[in-house]
C-alpha positions in Angstrom: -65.1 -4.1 21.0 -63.9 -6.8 18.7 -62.8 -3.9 16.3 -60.7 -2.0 19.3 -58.9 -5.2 19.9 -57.9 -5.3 16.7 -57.0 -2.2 16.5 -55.0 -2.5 19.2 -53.2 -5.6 18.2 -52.6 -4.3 14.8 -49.1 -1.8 15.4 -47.8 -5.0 17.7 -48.3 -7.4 14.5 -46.5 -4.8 12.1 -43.5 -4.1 14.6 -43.2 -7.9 14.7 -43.7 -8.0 10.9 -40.9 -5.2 10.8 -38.8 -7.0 12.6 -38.7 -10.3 11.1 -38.3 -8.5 7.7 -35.2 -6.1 8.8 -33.3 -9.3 10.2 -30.5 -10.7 7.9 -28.0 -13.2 7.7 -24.1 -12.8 6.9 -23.8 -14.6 3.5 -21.2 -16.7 3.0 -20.7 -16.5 -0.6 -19.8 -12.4 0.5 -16.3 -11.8 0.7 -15.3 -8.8 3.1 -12.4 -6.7 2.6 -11.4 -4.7 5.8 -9.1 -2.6 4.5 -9.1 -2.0 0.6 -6.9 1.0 0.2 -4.2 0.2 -2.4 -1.0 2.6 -2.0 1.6 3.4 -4.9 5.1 2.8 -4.9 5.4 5.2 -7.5 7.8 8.2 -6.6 10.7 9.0 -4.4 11.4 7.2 -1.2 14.5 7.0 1.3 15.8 3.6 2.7 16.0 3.2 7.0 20.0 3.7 7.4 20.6 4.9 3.9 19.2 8.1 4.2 22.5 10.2 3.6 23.3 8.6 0.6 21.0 6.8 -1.8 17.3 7.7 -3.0 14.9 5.3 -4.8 12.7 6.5 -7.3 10.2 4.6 -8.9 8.2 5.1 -12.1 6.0 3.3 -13.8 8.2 0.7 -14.8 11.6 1.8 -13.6 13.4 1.5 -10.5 15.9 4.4 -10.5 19.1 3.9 -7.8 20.1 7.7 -7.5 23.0 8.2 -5.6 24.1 11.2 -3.3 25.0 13.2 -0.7 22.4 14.7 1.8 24.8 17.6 2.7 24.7 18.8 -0.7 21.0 17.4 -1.7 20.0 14.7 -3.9 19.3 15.4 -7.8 16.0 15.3 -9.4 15.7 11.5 -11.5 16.3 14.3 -14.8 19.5 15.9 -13.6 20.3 12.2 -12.4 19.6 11.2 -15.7 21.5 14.0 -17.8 25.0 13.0 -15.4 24.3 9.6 -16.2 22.7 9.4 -19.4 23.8 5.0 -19.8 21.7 4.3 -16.1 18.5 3.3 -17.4 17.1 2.2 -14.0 15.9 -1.2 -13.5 12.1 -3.1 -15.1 9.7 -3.3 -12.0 6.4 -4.7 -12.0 4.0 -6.3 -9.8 2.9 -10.5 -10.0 0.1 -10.5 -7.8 1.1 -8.8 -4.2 5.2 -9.4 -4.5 6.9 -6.8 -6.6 9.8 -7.8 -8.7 12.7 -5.8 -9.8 15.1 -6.9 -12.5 18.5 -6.4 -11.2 20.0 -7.7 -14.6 22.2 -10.6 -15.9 19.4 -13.0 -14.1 19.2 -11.3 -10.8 15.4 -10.6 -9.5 14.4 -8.8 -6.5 11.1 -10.4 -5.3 9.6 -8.6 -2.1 6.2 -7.9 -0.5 5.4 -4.0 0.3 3.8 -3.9 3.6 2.5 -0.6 3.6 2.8 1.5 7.0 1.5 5.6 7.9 -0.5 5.9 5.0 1.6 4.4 2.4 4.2 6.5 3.5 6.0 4.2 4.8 6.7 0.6 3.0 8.2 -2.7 5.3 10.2 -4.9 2.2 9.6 -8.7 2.7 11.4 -11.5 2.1 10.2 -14.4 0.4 11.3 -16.2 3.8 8.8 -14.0 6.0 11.7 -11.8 7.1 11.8 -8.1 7.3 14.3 -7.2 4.1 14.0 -3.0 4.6 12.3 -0.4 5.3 11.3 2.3 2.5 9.8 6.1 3.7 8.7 8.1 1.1 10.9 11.9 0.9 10.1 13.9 2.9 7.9 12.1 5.5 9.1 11.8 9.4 10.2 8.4 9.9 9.7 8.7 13.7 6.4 9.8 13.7 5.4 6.4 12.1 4.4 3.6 14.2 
């Protein structure tokens, strides 16, 4: 009888045993990243209100301004490039989260991308908080972007 008892008692006392050993604590030293996608800037993107004329392109360390006209399309960077063989684009690069263009003679762009729709879509902004533009990449439908 005293073995039965036992017996019985004995899946109780390993579900509690289970239990006790599948419990854990959030540890605070553990930092959590909700969303740790990382988008590109790299490649071709239209500006909200600019569409019909200008095109950005980025590469890895250039900023290209190509200009244009939407009835007649926009070049590729190389045909821009052969037209206008002394536009050498302007130095990006990234310190920390803020990108920073060189606009020359001392001039610096310094913006936050706020990536949108996939990284489709980039919100500019301002060192003040302030939304400076909005960048979709060519191509994409603006107004199916939230």
């Amino acid at each position: 009888m005293k073995n039965l008892k036992a017996l019985i008692q004995l899946p109780f006392l390993i579900l509690i045993a289970l239990m006790f050993v599948q419990c854990s604590y959030p540890d605070d030293d553990v930092e959590v990243f909700e969303n740790t996608e990382d988008f590109s800037i790299l490649g071709r993107w239209q500006t909200v209100g600019f569409e019909e004329t200008i095109r950005y392109e980025f590469t890895a360390d250039k900023r290209f301004a190509i200009y244009g006209d939407s009835s007649v399309g926009f070049p590729t960077l190389e045909e821009f490039m052969q037209d206008n063989p002394d536009l050498n684009g302007n130095d990006w690069l990234y310190e920390g989260d803020i990108v920073v263009v060189d606009l020359n003679f001392g001039n610096f762009s310094r913006l936050l991308p706020d990536f949108k729709c996939n990284g489709d879509v980039i919100d500019w902004i301002s060192e003040d908080g302030s939304l400076h533009s909005t960048f979709y990449r060519e191509g994409h439908d603006i107004l199916g972007c939230n």
